[in-house]
Backbone as CSV, one residue per row, in Angstrom:
resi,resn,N_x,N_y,N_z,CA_x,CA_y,CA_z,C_x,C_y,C_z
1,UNK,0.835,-1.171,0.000,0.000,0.000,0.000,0.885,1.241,0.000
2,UNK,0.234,2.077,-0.641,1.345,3.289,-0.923,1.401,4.397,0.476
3,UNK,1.866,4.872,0.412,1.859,6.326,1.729,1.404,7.306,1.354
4,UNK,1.072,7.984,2.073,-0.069,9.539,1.515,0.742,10.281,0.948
5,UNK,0.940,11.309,0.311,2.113,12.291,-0.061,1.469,13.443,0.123
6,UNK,1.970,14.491,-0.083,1.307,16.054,-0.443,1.250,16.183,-1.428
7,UNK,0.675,17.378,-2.320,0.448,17.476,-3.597,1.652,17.490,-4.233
8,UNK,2.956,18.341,-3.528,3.708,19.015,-4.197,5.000,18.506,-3.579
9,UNK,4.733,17.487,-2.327,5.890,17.213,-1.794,7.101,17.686,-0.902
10,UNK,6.677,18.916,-0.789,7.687,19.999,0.343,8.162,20.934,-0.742
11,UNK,7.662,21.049,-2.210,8.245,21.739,-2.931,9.012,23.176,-2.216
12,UNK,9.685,23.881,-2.265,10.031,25.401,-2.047,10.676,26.175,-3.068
13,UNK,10.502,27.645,-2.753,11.463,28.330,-4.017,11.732,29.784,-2.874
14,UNK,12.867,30.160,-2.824,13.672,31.267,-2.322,13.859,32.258,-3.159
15,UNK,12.762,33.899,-2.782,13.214,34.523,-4.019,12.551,35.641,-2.919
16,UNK,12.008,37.204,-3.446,11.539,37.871,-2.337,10.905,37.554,-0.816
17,UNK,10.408,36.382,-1.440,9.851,35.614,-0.117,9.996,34.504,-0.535
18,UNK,9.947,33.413,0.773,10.164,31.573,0.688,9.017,31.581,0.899
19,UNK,8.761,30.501,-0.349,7.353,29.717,-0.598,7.549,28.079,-0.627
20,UNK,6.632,27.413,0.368,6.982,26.358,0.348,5.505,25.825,0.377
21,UNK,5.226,24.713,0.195,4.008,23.619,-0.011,4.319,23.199,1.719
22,UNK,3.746,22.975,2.347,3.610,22.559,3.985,3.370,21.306,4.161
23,UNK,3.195,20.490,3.421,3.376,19.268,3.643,1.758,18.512,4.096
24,UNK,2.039,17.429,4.402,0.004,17.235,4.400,-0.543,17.454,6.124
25,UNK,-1.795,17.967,5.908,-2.072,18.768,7.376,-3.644,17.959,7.639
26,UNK,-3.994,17.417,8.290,-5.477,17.449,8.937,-6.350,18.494,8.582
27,UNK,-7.503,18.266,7.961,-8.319,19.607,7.575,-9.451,19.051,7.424
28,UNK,-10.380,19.609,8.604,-12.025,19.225,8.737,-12.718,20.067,8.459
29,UNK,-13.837,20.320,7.251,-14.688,21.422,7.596,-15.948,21.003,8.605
30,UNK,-16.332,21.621,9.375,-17.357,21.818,10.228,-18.105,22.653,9.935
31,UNK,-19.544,22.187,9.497,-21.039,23.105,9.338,-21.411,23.282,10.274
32,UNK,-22.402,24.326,10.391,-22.892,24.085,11.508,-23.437,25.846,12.485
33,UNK,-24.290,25.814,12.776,-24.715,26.552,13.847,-23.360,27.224,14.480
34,UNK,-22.551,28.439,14.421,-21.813,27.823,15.573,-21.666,28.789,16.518
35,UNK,-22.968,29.040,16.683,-23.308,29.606,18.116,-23.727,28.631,18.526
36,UNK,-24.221,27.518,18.453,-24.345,26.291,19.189,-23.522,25.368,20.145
37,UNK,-23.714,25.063,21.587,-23.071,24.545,22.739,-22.197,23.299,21.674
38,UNK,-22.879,22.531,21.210,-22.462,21.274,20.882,-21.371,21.490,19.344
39,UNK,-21.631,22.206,18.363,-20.847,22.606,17.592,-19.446,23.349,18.491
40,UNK,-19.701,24.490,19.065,-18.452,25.089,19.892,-17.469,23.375,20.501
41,UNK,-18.236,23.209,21.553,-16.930,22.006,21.777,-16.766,21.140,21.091
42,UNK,-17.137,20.687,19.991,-16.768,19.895,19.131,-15.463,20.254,18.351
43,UNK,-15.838,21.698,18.342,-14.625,22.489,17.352,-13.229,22.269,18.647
44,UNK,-13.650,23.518,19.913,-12.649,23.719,20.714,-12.192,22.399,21.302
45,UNK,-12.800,21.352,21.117,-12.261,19.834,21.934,-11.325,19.337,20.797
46,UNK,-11.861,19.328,20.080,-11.331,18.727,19.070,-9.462,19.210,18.852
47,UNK,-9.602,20.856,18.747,-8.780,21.482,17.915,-7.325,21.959,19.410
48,UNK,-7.805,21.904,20.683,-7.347,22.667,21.783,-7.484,23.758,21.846
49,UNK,-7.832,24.894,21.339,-8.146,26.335,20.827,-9.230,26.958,21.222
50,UNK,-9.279,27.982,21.403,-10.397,28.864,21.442,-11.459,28.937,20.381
51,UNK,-12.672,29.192,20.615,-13.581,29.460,19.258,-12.956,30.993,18.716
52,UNK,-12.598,30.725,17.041,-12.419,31.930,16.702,-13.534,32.619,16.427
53,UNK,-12.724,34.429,16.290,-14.212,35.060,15.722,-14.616,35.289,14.441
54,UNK,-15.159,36.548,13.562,-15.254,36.317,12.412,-13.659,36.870,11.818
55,UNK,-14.252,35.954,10.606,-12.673,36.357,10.101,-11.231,36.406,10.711
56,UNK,-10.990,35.227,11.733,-10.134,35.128,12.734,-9.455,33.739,12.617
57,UNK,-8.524,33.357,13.122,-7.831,32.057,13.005,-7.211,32.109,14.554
58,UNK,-7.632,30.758,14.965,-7.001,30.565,16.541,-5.983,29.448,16.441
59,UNK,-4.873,29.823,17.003,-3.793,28.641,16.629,-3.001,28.304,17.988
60,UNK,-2.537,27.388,17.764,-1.442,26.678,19.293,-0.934,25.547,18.412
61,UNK,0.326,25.368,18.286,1.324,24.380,17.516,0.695,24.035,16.348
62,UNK,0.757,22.738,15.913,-0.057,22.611,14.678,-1.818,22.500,14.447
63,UNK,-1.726,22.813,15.810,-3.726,22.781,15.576,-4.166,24.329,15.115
64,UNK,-5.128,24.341,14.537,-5.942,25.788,14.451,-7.654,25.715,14.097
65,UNK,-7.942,26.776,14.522,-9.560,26.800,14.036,-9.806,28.238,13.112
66,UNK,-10.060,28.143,11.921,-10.303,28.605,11.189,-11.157,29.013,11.559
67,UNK,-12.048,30.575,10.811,-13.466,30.831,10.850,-13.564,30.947,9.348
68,UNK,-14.102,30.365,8.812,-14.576,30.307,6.999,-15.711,31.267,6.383
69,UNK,-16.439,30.787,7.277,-17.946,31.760,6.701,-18.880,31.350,8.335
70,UNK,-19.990,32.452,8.613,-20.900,32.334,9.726,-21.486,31.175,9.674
71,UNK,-21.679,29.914,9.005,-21.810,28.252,9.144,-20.741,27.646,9.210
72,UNK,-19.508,27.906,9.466,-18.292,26.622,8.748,-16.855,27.287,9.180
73,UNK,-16.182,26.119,9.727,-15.175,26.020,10.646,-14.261,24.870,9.774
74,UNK,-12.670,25.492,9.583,-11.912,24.468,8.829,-11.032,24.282,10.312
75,UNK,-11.088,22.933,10.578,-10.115,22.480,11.976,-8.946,21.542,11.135
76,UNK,-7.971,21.848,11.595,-6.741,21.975,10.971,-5.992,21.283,12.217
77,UNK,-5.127,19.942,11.869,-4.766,19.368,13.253,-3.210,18.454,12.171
78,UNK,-3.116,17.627,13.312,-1.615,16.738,12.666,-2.372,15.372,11.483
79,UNK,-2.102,15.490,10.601,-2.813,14.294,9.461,-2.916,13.059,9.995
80,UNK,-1.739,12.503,10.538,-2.433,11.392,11.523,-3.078,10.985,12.301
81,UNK,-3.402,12.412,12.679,-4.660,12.186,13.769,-5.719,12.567,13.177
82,UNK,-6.490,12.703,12.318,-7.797,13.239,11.593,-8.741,12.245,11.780
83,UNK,-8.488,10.603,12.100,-9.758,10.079,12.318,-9.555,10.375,13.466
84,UNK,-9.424,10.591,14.515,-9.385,10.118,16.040,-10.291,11.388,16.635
85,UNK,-9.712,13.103,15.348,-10.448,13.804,15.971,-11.528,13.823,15.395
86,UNK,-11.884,13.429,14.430,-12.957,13.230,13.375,-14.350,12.551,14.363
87,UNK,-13.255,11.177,15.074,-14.432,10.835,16.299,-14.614,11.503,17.327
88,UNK,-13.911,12.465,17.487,-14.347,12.926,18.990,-15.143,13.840,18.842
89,UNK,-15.095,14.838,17.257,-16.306,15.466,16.874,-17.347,15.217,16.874
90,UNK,-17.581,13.923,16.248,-18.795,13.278,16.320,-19.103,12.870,17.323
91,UNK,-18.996,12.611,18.296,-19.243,12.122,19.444,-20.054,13.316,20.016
92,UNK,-18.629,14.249,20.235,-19.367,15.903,20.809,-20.814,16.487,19.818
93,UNK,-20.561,15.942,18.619,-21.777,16.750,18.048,-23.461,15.630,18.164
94,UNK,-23.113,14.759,18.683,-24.224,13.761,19.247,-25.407,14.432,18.165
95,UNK,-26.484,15.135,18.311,-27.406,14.696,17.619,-27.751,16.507,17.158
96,UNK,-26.462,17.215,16.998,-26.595,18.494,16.200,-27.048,18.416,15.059
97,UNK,-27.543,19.375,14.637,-27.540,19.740,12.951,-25.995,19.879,12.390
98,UNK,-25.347,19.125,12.130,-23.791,19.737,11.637,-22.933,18.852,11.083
99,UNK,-21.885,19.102,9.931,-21.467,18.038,9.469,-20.018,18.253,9.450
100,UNK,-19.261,17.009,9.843,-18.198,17.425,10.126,-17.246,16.234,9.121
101,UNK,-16.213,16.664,8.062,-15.871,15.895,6.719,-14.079,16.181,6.987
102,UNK,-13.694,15.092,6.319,-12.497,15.150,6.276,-12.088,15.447,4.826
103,UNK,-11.461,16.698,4.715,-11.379,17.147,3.468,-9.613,17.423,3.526
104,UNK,-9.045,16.769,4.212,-7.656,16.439,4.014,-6.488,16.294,2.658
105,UNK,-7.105,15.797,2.141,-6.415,15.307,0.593,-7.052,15.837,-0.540
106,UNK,-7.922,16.680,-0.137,-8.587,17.252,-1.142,-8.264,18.987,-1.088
107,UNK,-7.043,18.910,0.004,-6.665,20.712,0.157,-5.224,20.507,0.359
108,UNK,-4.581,21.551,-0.298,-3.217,21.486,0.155,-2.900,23.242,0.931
109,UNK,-1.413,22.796,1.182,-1.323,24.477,2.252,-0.170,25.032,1.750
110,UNK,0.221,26.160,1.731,1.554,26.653,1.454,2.188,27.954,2.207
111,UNK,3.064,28.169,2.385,3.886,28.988,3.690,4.288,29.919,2.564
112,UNK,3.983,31.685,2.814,5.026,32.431,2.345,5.698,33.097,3.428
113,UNK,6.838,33.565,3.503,7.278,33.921,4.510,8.591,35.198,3.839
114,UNK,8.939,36.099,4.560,9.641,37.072,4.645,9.272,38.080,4.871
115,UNK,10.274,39.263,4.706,10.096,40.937,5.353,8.854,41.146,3.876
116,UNK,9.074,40.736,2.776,8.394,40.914,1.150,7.094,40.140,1.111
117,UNK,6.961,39.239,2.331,5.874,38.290,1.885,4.210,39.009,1.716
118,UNK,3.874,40.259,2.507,2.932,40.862,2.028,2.766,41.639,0.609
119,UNK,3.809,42.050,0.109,3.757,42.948,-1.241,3.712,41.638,-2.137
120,UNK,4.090,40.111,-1.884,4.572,38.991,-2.769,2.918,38.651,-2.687
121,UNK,1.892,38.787,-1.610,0.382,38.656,-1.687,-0.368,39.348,-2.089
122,UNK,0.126,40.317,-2.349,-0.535,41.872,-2.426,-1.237,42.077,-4.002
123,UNK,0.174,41.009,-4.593,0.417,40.975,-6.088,-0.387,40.059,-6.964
124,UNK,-1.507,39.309,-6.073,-2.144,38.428,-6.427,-3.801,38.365,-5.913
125,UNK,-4.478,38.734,-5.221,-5.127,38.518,-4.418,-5.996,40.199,-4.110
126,UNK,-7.082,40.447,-4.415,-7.895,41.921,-4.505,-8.231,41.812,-3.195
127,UNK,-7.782,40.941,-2.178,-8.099,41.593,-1.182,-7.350,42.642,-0.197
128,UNK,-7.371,43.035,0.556,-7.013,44.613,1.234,-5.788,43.903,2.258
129,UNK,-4.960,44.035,2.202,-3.886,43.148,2.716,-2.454,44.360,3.432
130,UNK,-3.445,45.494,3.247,-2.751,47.139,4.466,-2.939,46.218,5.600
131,UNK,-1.504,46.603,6.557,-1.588,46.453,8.168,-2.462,46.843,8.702
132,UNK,-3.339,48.093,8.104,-3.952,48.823,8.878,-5.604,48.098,9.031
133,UNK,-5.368,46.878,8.072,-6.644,46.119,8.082,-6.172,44.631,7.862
134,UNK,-5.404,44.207,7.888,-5.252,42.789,7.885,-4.320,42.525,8.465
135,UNK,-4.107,41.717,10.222,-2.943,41.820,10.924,-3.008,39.904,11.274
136,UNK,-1.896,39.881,11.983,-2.164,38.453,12.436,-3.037,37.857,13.228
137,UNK,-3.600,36.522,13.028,-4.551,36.249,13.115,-6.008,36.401,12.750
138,UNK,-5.729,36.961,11.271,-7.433,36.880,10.366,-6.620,36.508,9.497
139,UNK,-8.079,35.863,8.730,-8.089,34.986,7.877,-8.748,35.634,6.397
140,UNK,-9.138,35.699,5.627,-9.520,35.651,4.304,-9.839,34.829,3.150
141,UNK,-11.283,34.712,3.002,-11.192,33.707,1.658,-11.613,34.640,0.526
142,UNK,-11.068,34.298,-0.628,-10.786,35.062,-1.799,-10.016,34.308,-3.211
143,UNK,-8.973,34.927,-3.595,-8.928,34.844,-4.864,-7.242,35.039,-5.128
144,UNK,-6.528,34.000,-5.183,-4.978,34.090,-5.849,-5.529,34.261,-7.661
145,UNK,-5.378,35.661,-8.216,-5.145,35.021,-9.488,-6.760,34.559,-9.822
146,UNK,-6.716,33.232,-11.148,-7.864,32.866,-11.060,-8.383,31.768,-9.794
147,UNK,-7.744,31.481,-8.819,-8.124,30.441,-8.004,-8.938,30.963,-6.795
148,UNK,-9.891,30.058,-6.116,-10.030,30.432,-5.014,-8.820,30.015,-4.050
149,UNK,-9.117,30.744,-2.601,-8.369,30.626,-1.677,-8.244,30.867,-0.373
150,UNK,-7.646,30.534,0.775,-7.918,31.157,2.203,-6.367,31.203,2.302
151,UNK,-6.410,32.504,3.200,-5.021,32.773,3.628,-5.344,33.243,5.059
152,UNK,-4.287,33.400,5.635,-4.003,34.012,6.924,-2.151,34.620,7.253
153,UNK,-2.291,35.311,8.031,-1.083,35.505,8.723,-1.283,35.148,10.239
154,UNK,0.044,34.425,10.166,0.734,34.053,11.164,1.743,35.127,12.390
155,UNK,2.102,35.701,11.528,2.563,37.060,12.150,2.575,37.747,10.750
156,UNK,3.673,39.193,11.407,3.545,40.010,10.394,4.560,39.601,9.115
157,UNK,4.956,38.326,8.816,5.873,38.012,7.815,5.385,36.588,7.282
158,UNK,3.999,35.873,7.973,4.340,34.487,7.405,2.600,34.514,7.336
159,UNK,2.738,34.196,5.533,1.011,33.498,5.355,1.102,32.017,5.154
160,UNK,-0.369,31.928,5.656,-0.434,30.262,5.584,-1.398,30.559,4.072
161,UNK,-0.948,29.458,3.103,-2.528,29.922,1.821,-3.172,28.066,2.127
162,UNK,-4.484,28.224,1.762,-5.022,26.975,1.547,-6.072,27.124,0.198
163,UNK,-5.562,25.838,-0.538,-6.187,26.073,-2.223,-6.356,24.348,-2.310
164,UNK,-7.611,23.874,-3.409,-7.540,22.828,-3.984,-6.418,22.128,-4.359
165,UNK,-6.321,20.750,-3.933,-5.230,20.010,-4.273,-4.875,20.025,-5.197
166,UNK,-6.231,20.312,-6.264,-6.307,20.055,-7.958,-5.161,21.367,-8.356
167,UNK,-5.137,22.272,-7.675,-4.619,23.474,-8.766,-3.556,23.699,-7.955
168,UNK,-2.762,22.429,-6.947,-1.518,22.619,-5.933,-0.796,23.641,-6.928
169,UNK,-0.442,22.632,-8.439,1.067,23.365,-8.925,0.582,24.415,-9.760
170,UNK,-0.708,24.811,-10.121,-0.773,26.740,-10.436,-0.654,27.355,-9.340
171,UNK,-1.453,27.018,-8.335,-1.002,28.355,-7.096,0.670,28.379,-6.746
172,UNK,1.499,27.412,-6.471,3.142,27.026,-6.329,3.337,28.043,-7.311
173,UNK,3.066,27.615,-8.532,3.998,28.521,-9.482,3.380,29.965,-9.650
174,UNK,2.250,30.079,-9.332,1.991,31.613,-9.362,2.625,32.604,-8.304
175,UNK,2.500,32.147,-7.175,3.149,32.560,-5.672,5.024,32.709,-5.940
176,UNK,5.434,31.810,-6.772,6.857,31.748,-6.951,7.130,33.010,-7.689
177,UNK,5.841,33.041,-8.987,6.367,34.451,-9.763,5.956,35.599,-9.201
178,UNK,5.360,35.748,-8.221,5.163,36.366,-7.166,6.054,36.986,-6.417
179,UNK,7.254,35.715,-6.041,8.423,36.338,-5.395,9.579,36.423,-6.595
180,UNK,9.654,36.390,-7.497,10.292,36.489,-8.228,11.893,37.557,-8.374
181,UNK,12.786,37.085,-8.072,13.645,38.275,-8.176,13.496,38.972,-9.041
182,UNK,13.570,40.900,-8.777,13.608,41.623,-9.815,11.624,41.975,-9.836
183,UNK,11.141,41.533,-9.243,9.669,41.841,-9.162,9.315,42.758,-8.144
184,UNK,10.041,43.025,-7.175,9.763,43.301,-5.780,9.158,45.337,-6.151
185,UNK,7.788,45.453,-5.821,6.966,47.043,-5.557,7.709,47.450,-4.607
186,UNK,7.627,46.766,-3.024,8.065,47.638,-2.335,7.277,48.170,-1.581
187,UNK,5.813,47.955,-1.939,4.662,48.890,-1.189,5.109,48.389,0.244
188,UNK,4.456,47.346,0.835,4.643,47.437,2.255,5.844,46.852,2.644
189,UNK,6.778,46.361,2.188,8.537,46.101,2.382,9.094,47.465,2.601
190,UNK,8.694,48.630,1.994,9.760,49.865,2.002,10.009,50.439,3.441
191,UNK,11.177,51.135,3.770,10.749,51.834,4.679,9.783,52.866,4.646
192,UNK,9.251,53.214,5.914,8.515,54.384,5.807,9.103,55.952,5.140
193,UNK,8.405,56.599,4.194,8.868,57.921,4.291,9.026,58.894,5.243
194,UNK,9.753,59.580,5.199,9.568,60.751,6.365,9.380,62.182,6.051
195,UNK,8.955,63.040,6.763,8.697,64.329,5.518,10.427,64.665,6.073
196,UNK,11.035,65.566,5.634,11.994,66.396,5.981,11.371,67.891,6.203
């Protein structure tokens, strides 16, 4: 029997920013009410985390809880463990309205990271990605290019992206020409101006 792989395998490329494929991650979406008692700990038992809020990502080592949309929670844990928490969801969600799927192999993740990695997102993606509105810990679903997508920051230098497995190696290679040496704006990499 074969072993699971990632889409892309740990691919990386070093250029304004390091872009790498993250390797394969646990990824549950959860429907669901989730102002509901039994949805909430299903998520927070499951994940160790806090319930996030909107547009928020709650993280502690490799677990996190996504907020996706006001029905739906992506819980994000270690790949080997996805049935175990898969049951303890179900268990916690006993006789909710809510569905909780392992959509693991059907998503891949990728890391950009550097001082450039926001102007390297900036360059792809219509969403509003100023400090002054997108800081660590929110999330975004939207649009690399033609793909959909969810991103977040991790801090102020490292996005996590999550895209269809199917289109792993367009988003890789779009994100790469992204960092591309010799591409770099500068918008939010520059220093600040100062008046004199």
């Amino acid at each position: 029997m074969s072993e699971p792989v990632s889409a892309l395998n740990h691919a990386g490329f070093d250029g304004l920013a390091k872009v790498t494929e993250c390797g394969l991650h646990g990824m549950i979406t959860l429907r669901g009410d989730l102002a509901a008692r039994a949805v909430k700990a299903a998520a927070t038992g499951a994940s160790g985390v806090k319930m996030p809020g909107p547009n928020e990502v709650q993280s502690k080592g490799d677990n996190a809880l996504c907020w996706m949309s006001p029905d739906e929670l992506l819980v994000i844990c270690d790949y080997k463990d996805v049935r175990q928490v898969l049951d303890k969801m179900h268990k916690s969600l006993g006789a909710a309205h809510a569905l909780a799927v392992d959509m693991s192999d059907a998503r891949t993740m990728f890391c950009v990271t550097g001082s450039s990695a926001r102007d390297v997102m900036a360059k792809l993606t219509p969403a509003d990605l100023s400090p002054a509105t997108f800081g660590p810990g929110q999330i975004r679903r939207s649009r690399l290019a033609q793909i959909p997508a969810a991103f977040w920051l991790e801090d102020d230098q490292s996005f996590r992206i999550i895209c269809f497995r199917s289109v792993a190696q367009y988003a890789f290679d779009l994100l790469c020409t992204a960092a591309g040496a010799g591409s770099d704006v500068g918008y939010f990499s520059a220093a600040p101006i100062r008046p004199t």
